[in-house]
N, C-alpha and C positions, 0 to 999 in steps of 0.2 A: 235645654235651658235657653233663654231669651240673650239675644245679643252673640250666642256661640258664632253668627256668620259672619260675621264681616265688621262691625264696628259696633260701636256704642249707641243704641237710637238716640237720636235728637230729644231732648230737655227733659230725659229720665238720667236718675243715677245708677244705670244700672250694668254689672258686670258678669260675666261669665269668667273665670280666672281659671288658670291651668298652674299648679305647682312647678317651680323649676322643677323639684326632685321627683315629680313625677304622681307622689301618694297622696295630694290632698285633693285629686281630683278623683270623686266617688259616683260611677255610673248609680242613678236613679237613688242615690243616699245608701247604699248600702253601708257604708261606715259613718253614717249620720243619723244615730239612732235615738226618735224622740220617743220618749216615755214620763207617762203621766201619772202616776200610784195616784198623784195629789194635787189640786191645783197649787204649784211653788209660794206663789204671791198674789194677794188679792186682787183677781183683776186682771189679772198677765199670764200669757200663754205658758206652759209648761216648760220647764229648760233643756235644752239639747243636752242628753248626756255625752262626755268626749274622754275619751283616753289619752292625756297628755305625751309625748314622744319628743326627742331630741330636736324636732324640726318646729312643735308646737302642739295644737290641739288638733290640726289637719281637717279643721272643718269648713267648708263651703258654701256661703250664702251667695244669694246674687241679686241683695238690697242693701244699702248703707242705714236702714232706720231711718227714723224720720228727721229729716235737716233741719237745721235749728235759721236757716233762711232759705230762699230758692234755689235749687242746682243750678251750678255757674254754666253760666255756655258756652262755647267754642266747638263743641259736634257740628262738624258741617261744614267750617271756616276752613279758608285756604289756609294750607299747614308750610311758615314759612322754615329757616334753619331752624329756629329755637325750640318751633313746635317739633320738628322732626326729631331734636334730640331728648326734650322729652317724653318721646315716642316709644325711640328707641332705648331711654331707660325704661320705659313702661313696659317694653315687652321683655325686658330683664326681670322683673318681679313677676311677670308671669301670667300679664294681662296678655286675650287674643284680639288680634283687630290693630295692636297699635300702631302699626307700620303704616294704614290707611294713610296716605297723602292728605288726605279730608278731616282726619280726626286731631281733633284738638288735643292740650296736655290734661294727661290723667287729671280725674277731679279728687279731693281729699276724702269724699266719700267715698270714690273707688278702691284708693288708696289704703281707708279705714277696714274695706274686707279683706285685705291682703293681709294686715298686721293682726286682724280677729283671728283669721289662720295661724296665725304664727304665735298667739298669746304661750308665754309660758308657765303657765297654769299648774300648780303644786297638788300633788294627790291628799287627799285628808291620809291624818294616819288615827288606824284604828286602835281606839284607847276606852277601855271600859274598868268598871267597878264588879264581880271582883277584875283583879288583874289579869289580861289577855297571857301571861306565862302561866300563871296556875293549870293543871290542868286536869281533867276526869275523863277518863277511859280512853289519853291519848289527845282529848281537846279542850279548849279553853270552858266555863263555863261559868251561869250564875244561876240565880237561888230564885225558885217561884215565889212569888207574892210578894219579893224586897226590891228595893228600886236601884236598877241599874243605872248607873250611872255612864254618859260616855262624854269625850270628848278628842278636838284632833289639838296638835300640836301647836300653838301661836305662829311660829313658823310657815303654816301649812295656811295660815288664816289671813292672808295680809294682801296687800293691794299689787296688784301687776302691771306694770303697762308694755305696749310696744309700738315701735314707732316706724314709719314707713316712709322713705322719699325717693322720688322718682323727680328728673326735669324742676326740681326748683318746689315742687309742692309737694308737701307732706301730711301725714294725717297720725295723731297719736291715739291709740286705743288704751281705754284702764278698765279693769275689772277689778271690782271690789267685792268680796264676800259679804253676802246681805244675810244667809243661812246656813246653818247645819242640821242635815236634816238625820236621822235614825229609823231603819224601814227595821225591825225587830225581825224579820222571817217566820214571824207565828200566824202569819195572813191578815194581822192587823194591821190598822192604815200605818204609815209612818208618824213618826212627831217629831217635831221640831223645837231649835231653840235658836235667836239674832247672834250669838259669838260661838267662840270655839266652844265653851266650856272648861273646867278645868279638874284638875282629878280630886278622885274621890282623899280625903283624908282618915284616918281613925276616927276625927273627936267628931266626923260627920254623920256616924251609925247607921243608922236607916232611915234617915231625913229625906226628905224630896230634895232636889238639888236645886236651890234657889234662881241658879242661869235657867232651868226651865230645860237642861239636858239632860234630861231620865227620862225611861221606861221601867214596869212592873208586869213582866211578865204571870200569866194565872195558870199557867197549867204547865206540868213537865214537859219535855219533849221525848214521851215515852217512844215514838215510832222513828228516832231519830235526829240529828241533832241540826238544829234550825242554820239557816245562812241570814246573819244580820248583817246590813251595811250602812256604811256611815258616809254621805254624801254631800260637797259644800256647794250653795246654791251661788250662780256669780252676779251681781250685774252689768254690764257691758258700756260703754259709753265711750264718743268720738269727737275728736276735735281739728280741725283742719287749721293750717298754719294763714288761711287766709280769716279764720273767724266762724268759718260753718262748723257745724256739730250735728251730732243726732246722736241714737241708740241702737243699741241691734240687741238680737233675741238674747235671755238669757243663757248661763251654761252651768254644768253641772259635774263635777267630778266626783269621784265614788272609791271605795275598797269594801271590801269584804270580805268575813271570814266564818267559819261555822263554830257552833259552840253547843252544848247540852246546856239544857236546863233542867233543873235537878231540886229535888227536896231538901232542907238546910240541913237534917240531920244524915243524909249523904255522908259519909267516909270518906275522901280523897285519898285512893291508892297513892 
């Protein structure tokens, strides 16, 4: 990665970061896994999917987005106390390079990838119509040609932030849920809907689900019982205590579970 040798190049924001704890540093992305079923959002590259964990999302960029003015300078300048001590809080969060005598104090955009790793990012929970207890031959299931309903929890749907300082400058990250997405596991594309959704009622019957979170599956899952997953789309955005900002890539959290899909006149042992 760019910047791993020695310092921060001059009038880029750009970092190479090492985890204190060791696991968010991913030789060649191997726990950095992009996938695309669908383009997320008109326009915008596909979302990193992440597995949230106690420490964060553990993921690794090494671009702050695009700044919302110039990257500040100081790569390069003689490093007097002040800079030294934000230095050496800079290499307490887990930046390499920052002991360089030469290197100025962390920038809010560097800063902003540190706290991206650290988001603490909620798993959708998986919720559908009929109800995920119900179950047929041992698994959950729904009904060909009636419209599935799904949604995750409000809970599960709601904005995050984190915030990161080092040496006197900080950078706060928020992600906000822009989608929830529904990949059915019958090899059709996924669909989508803008909120969580919300559950199925009785007096709803066989309605299409006005939030726009259903699917209608067309065919049994005679060969075996499909894996649907239910996925919230993030978007990311950064703000520095001195005024800069940007964005970084989207992200994507997921669960899954398997289910039959089955004929209405089905029996339920």
């Amino acid at each position: 990665m760019a910047g791993a040798a020695g310092r921060v190049p001059r009038g880029r924001e750009v970092l190479t970061f090492a985890s204190r704890f060791g696991a968010l540093v991913v030789a060649m992305g191997a726990a950095l896994a992009v996938v695309a079923p669908q383009p997320a959002l008109a326009g915008e590259d596909p979302p990193i999917v992440v597995t949230p964990g106690p420490d964060g999302i553990g993921t690794v960029v090494t671009q702050p987005g695009k700044p919302g003015r110039p990257p500040e300078s100081g790569a390069g300048t003689p490093c007097g106390a002040e800079c030294q001590a934000a230095a050496a809080a800079c290499a307490q969060q887990g930046f390499i390079g920052c002991a360089s005598t030469t290197l100025g104090a962390p920038t809010p955009g560097q800063l902003a990838i540190v706290a991206y790793g650290r988001l603490p990012l909620p798993t959708p929970a998986v919720r559908r119509s009929p109800s995920e207890a119900l179950r047929y031959q041992g698994l959950p299931y729904s009904y060909v040609n009636l419209w599935t309903w799904y949604w995750t929890e409000p809970g599960t749907f709601r904005t995050v932030s984190q915030t990161v300082t080092a040496g006197g400058v900080s950078a706060t990250v928020t992600a906000r849920p822009v989608e929830l997405r529904f990949d059915p596991g019958d090899g059709n594309p996924a669909v989508t809907c803008p909120g969580p959704g919300r559950p199925w009622r009785q007096a709803d019957g066989n309605s299409a689900p006005e939030s726009g979170c259903g699917y209608r599956y067309r065919h049994v899952s005679s060969s075996g019982p499909v894996t649907a997953t239910v996925s919230t789309v993030w978007r990311v955005t950064w703000v520095g205590n001195n005024g800069t900002s940007g964005s970084l890539p989207l992200l994507m959290t997921q669960a899954s579970d398997r289910l039959n899909v089955i004929q209405t006149q089905t029996v339920n042992p």
